[in-house]
BARO-778285 format. One record per residue: residue number from 0; x negated, y negated, z of N, C-alpha, C in turn. Coordinates in steps of 0.2 Angstrom, whole numbers. Each point is the difference from the previous one (the first is absolute). Layout:
// residues N
node balum: NUM&n_xx: X&n_yy: Y&n_zz: Z&ca_xx: X&ca_yy: Y&ca_zz: Z&c_xx: X&c_yy: Y&c_zz: Z
...
//
This chain:
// residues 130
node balum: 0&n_xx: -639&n_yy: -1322&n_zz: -385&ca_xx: 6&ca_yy: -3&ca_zz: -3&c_xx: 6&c_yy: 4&c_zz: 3
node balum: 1&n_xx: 5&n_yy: -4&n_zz: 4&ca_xx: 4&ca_yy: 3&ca_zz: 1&c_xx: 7&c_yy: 2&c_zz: -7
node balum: 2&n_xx: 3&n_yy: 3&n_zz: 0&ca_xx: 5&ca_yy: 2&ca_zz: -7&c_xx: 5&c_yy: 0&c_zz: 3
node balum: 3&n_xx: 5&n_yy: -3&n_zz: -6&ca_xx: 7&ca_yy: -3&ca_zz: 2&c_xx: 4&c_yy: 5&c_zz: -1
node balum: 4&n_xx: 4&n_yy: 1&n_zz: 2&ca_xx: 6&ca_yy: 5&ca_zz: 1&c_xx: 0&c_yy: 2&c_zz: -9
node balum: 5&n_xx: -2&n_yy: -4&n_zz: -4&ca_xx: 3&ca_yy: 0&ca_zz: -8&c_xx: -6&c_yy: 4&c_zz: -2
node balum: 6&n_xx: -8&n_yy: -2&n_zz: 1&ca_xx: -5&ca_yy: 2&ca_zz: 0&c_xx: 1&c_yy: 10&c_zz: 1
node balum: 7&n_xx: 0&n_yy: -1&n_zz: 7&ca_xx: 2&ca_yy: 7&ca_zz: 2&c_xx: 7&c_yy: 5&c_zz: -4
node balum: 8&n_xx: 4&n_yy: -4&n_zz: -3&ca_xx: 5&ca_yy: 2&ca_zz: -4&c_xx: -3&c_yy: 4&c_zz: -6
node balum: 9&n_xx: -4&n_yy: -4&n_zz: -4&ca_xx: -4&ca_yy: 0&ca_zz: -5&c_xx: -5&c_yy: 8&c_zz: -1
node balum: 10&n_xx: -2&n_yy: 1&n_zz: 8&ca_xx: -5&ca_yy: 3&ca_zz: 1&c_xx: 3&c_yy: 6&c_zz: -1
node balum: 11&n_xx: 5&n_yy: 2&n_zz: 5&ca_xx: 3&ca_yy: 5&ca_zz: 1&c_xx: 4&c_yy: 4&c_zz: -6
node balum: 12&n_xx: 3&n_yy: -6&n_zz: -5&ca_xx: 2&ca_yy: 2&ca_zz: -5&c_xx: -5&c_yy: 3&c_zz: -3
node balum: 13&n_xx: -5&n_yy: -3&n_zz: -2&ca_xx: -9&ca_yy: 3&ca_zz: -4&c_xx: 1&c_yy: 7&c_zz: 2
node balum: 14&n_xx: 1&n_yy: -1&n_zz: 8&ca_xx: -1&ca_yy: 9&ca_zz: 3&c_xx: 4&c_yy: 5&c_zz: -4
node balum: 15&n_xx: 6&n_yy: -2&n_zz: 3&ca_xx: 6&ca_yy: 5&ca_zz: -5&c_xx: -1&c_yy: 1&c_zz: -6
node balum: 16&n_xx: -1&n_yy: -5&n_zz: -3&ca_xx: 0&ca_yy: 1&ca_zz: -8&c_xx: -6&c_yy: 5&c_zz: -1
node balum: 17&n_xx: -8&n_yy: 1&n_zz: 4&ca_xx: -4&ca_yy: 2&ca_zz: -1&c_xx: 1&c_yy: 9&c_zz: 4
node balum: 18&n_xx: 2&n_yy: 0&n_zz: 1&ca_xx: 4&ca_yy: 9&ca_zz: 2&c_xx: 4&c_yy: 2&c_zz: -4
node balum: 19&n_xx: 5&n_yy: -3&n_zz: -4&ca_xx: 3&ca_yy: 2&ca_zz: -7&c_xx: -3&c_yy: -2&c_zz: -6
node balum: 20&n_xx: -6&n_yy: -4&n_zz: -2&ca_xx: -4&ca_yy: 0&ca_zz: -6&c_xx: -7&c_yy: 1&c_zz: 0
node balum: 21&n_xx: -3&n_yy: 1&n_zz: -3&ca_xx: -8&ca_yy: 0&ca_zz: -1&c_xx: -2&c_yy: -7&c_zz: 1
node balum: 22&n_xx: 2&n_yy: -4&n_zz: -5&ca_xx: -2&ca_yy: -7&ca_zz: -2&c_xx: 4&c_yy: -4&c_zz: 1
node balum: 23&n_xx: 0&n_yy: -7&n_zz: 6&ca_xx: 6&ca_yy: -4&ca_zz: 0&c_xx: -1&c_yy: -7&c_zz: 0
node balum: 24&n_xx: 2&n_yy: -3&n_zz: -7&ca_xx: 0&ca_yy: -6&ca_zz: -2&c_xx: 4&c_yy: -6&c_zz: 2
node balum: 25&n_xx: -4&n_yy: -7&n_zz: -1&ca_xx: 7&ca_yy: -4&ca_zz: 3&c_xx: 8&c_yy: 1&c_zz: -2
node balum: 26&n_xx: 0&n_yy: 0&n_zz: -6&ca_xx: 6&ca_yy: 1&ca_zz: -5&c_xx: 3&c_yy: 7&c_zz: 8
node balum: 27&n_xx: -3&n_yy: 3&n_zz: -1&ca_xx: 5&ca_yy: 7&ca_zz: 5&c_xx: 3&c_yy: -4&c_zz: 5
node balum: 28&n_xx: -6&n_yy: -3&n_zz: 4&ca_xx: 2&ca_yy: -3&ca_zz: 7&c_xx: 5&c_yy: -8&c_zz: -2
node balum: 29&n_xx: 2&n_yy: -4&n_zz: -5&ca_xx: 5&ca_yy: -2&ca_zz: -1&c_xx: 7&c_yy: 3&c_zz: -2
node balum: 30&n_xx: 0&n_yy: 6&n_zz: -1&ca_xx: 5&ca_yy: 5&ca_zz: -3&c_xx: 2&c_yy: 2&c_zz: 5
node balum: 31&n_xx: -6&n_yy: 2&n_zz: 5&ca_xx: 4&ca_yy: 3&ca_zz: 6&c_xx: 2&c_yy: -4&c_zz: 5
node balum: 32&n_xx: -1&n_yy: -7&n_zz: 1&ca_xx: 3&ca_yy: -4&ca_zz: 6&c_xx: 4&c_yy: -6&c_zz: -4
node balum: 33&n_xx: -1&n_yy: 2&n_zz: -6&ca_xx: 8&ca_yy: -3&ca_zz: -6&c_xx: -3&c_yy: -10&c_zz: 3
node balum: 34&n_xx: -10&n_yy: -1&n_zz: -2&ca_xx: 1&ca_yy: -5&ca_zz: 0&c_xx: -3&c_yy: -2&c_zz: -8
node balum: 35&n_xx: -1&n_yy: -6&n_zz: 0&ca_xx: -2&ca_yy: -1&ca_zz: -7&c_xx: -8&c_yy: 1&c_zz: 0
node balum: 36&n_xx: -4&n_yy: 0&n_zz: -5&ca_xx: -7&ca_yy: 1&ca_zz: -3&c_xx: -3&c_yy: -3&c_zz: 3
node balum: 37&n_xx: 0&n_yy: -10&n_zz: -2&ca_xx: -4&ca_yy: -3&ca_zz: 4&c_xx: 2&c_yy: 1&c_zz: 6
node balum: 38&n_xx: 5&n_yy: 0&n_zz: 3&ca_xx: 0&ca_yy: 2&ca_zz: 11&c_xx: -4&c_yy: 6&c_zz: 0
node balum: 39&n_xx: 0&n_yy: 5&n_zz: -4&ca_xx: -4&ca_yy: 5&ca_zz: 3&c_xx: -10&c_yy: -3&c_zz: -2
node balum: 40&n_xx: -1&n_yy: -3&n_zz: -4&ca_xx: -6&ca_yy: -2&ca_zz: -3&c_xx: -2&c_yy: -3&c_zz: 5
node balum: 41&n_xx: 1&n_yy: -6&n_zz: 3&ca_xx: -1&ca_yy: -7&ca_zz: 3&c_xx: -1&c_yy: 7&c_zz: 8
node balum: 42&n_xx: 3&n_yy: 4&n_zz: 2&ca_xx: 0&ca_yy: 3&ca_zz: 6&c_xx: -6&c_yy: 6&c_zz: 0
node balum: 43&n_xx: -1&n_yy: 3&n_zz: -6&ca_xx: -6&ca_yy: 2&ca_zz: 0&c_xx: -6&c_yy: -2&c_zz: -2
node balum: 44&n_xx: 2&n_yy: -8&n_zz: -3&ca_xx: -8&ca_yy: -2&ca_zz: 2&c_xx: -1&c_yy: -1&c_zz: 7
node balum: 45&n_xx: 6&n_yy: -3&n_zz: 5&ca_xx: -3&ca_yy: 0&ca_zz: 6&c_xx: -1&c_yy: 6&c_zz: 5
node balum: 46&n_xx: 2&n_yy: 3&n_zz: -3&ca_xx: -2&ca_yy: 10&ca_zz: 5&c_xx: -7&c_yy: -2&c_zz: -4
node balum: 47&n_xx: -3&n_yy: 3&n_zz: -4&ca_xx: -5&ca_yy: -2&ca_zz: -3&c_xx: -6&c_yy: -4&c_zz: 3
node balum: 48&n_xx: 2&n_yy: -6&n_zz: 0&ca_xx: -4&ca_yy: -3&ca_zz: 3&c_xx: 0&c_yy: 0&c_zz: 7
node balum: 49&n_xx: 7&n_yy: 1&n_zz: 6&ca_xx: -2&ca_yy: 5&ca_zz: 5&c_xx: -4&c_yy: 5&c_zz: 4
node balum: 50&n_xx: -2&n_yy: 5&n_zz: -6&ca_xx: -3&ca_yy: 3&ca_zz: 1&c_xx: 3&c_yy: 9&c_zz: -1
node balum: 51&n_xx: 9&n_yy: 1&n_zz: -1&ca_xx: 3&ca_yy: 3&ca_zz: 2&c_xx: 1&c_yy: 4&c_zz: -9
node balum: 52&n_xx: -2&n_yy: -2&n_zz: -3&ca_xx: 2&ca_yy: 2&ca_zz: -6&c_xx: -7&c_yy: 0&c_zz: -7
node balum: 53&n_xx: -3&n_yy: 5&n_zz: -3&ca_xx: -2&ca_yy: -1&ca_zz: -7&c_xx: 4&c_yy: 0&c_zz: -6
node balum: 54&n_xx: -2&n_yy: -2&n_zz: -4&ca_xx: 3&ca_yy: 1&ca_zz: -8&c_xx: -5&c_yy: 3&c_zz: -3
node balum: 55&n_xx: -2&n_yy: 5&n_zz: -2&ca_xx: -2&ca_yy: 3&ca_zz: -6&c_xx: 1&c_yy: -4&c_zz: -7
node balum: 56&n_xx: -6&n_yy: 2&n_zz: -4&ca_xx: 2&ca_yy: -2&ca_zz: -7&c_xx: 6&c_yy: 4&c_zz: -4
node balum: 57&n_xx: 1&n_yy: 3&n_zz: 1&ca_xx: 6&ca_yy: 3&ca_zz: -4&c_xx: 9&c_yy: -4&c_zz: 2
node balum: 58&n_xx: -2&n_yy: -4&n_zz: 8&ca_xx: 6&ca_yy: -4&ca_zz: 1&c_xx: 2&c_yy: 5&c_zz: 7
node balum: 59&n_xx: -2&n_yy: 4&n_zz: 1&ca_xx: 2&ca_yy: 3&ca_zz: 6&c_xx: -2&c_yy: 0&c_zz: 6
node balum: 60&n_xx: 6&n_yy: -1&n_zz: 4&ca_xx: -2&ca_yy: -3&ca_zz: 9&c_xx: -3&c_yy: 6&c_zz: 6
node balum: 61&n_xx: -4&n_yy: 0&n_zz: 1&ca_xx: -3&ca_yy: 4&ca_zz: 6&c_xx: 0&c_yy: -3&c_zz: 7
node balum: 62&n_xx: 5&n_yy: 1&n_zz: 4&ca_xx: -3&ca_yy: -1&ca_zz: 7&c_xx: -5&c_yy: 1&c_zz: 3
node balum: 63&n_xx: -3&n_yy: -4&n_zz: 4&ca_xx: -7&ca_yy: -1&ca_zz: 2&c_xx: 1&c_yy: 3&c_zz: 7
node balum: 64&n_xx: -5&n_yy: 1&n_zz: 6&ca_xx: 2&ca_yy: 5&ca_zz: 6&c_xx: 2&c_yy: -5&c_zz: 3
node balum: 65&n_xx: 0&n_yy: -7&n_zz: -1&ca_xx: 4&ca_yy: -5&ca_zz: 5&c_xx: 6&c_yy: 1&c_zz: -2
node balum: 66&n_xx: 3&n_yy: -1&n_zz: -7&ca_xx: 7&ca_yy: -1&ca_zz: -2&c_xx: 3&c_yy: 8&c_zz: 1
node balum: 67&n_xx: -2&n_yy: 5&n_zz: -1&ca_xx: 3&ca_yy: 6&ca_zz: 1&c_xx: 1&c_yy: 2&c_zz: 8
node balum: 68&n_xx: -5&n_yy: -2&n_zz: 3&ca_xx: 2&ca_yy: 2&ca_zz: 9&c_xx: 7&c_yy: -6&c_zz: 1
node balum: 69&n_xx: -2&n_yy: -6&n_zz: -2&ca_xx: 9&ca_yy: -4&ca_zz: -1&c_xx: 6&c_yy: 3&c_zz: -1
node balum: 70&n_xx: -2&n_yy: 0&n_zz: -7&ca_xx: 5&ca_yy: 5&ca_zz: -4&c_xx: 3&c_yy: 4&c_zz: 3
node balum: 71&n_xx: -5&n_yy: 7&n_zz: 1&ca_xx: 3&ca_yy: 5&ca_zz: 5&c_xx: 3&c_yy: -2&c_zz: 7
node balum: 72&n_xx: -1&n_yy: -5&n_zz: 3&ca_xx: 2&ca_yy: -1&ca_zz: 7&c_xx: 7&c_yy: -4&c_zz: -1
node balum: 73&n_xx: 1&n_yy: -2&n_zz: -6&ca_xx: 8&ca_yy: -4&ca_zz: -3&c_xx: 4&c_yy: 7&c_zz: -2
node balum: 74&n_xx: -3&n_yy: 4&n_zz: -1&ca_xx: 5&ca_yy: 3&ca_zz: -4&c_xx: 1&c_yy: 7&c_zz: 6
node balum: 75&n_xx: -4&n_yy: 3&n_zz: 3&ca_xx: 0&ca_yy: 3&ca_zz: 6&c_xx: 7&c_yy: -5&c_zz: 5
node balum: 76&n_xx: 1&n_yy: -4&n_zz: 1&ca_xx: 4&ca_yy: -5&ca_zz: 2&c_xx: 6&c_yy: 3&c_zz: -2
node balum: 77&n_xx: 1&n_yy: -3&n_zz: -7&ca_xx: 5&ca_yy: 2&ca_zz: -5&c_xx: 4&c_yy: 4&c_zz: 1
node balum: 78&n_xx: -5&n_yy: 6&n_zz: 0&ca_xx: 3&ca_yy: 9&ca_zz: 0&c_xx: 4&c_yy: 1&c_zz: 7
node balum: 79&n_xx: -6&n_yy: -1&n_zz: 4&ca_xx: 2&ca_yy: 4&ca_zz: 6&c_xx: 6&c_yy: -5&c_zz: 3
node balum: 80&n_xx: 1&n_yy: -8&n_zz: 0&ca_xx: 6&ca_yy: -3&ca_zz: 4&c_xx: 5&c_yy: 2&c_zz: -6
node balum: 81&n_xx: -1&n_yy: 0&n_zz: -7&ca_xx: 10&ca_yy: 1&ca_zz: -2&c_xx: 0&c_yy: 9&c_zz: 0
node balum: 82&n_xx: -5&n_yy: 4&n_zz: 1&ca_xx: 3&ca_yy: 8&ca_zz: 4&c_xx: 4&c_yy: -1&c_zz: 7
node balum: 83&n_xx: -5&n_yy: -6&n_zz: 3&ca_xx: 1&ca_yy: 1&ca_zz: 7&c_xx: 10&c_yy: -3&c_zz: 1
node balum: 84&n_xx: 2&n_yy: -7&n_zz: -2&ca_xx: 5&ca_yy: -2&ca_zz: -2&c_xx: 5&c_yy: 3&c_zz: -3
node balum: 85&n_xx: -2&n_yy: 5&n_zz: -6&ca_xx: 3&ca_yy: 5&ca_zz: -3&c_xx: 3&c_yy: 7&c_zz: 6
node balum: 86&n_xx: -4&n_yy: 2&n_zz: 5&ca_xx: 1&ca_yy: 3&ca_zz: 4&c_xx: 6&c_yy: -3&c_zz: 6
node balum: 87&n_xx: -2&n_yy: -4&n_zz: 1&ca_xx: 3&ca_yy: -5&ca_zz: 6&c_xx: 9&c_yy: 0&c_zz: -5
node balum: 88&n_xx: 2&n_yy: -1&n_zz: -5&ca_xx: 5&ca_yy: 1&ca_zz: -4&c_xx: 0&c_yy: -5&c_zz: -4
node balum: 89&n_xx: -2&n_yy: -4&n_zz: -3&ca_xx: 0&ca_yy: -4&ca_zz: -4&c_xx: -1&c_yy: 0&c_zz: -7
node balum: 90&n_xx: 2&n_yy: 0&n_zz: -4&ca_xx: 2&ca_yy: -1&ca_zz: -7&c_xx: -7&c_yy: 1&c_zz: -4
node balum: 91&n_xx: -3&n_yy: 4&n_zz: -5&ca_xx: -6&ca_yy: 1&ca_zz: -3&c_xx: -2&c_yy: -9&c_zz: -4
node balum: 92&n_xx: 6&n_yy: -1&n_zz: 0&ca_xx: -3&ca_yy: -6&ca_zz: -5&c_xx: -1&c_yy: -4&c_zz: 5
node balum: 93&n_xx: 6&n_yy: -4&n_zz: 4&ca_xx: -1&ca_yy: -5&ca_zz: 5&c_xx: -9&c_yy: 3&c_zz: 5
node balum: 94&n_xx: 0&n_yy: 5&n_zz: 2&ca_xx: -6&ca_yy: 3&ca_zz: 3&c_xx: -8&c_yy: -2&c_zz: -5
node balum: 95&n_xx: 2&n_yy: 0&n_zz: -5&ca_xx: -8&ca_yy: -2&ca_zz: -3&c_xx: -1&c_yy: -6&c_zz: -1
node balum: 96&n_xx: 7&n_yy: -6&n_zz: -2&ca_xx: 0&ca_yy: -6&ca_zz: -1&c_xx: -2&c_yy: 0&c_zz: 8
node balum: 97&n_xx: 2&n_yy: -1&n_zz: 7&ca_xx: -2&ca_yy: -1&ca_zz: 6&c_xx: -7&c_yy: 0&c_zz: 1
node balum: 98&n_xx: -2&n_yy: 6&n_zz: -2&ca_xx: -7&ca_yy: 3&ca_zz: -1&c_xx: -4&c_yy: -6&c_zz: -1
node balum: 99&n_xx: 1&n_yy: -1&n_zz: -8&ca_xx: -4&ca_yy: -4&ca_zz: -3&c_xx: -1&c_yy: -7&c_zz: 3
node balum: 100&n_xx: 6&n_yy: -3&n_zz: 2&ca_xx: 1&ca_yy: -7&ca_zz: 4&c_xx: -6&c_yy: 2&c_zz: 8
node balum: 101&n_xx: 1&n_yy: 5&n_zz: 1&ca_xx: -2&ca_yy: 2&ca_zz: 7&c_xx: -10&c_yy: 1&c_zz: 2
node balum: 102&n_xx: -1&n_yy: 5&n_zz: -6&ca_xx: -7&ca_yy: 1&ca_zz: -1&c_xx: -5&c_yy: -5&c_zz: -1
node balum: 103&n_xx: -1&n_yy: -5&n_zz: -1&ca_xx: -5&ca_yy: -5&ca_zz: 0&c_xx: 2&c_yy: -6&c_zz: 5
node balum: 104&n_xx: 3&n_yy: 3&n_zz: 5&ca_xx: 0&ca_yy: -7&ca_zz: 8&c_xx: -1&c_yy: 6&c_zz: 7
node balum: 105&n_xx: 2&n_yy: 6&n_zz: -1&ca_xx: 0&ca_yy: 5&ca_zz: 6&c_xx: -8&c_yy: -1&c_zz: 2
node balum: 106&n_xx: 0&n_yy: 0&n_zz: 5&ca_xx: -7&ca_yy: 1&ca_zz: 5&c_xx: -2&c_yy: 6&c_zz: 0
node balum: 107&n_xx: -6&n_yy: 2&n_zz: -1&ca_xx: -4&ca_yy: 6&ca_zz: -1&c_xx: 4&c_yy: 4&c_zz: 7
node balum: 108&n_xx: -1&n_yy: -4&n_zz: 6&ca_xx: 4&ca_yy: 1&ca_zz: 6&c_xx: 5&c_yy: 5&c_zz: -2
node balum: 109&n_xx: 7&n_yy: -5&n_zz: -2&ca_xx: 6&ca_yy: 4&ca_zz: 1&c_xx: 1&c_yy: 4&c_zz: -8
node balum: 110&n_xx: -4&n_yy: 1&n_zz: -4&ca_xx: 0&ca_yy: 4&ca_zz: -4&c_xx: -1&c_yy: 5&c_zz: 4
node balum: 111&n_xx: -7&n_yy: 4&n_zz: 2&ca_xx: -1&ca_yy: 2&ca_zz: 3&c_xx: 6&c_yy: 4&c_zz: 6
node balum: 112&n_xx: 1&n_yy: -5&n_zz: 3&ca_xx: 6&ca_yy: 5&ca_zz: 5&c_xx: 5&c_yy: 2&c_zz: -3
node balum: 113&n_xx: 2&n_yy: -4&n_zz: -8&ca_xx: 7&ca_yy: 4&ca_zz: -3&c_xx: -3&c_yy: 6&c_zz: -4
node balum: 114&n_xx: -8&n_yy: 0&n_zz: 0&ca_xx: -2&ca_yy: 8&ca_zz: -3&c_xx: -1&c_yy: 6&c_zz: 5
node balum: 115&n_xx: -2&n_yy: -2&n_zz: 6&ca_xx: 0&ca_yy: 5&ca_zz: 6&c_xx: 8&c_yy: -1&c_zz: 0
node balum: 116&n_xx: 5&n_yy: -2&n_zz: 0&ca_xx: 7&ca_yy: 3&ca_zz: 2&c_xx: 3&c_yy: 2&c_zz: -3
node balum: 117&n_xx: -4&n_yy: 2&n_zz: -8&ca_xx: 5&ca_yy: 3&ca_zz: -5&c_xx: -4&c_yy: 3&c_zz: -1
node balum: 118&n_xx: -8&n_yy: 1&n_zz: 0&ca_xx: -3&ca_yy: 8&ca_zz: 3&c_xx: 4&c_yy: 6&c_zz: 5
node balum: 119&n_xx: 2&n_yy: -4&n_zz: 5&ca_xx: 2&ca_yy: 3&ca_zz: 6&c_xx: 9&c_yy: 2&c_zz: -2
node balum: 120&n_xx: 3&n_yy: -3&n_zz: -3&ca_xx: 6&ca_yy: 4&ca_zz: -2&c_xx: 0&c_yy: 8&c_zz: -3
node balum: 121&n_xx: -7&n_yy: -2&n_zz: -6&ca_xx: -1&ca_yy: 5&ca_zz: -2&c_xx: 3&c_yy: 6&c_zz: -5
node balum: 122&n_xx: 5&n_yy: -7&n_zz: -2&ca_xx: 4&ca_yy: 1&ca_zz: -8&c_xx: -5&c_yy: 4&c_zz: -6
node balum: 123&n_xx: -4&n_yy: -6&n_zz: 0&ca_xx: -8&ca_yy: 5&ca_zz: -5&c_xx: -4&c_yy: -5&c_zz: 1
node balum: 124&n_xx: -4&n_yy: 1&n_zz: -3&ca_xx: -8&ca_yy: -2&ca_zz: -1&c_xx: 0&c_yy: -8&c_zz: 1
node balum: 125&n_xx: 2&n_yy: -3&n_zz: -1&ca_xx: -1&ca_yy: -10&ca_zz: -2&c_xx: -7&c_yy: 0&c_zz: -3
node balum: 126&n_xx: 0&n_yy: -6&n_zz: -4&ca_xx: -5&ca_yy: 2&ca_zz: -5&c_xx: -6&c_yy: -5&c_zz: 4
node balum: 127&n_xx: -8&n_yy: 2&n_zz: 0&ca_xx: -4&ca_yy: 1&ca_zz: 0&c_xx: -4&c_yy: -5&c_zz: -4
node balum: 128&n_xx: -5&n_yy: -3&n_zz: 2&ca_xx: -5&ca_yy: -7&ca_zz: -7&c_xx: -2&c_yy: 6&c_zz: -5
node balum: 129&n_xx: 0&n_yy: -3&n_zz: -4&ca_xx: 0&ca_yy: 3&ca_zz: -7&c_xx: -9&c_yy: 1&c_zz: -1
//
């Protein structure tokens, strides 16, 4: 099943929330991308049924090793293009908003070459799959 840009948003969010919390419930994940309850319910039955997500009986979301290799490869995205635009001189906000627009159409290709080139400046580290 391929996942839509929205799907992959969801995922990624799941990720972050799950590095700052122990347990992360749909309620968190509509707080944190400021949508309503059913958007975030009706999105998790389909990660769900995807394959990309469990629920626990307590309500709590767990990424599955398909949904978290996603995840981390969205958000790996994320980091290392708004450092790399941040770098370049660009504004921390407009840089993550870019980022985000940017991350779920880039070609594994020129991802890649924008990570070898900002390896190769050698500012610091670019961030690494999780």
């Amino acid at each position: 099943m391929q996942l839509q840009e929205s799907g992959e948003m969801y995922l990624e969010t799941i990720l972050k929330l799950s590095e700052l919390n122990p347990v992360v419930r749909s309620l968190d994940v509509a707080n944190a991308m400021n949508f309503s309850k059913p958007s975030v319910s009706r999105a998790v039955g389909l990660l769900k049924d995807g394959g990309y997500l469990l629920m626990e009986r307590d309500g709590s979301l767990i990424l599955t090793d398909a949904g978290r290799e996603i995840a981390s490869k969205i958000y790996e995205r994320h980091r290392l293009l708004t450092e790399y635009f941040v770098f370049l001189g660009v504004s921390p906000e407009t840089a993550a908003e870019d980022a985000c627009k940017i991350e779920h159409d880039i070609s594994d290709e020129s991802f890649e070459a924008i990570r070898r080139h900002a390896e190769k400046l050698g500012q610091r580290k670019f961030a690494k799959r999780i």
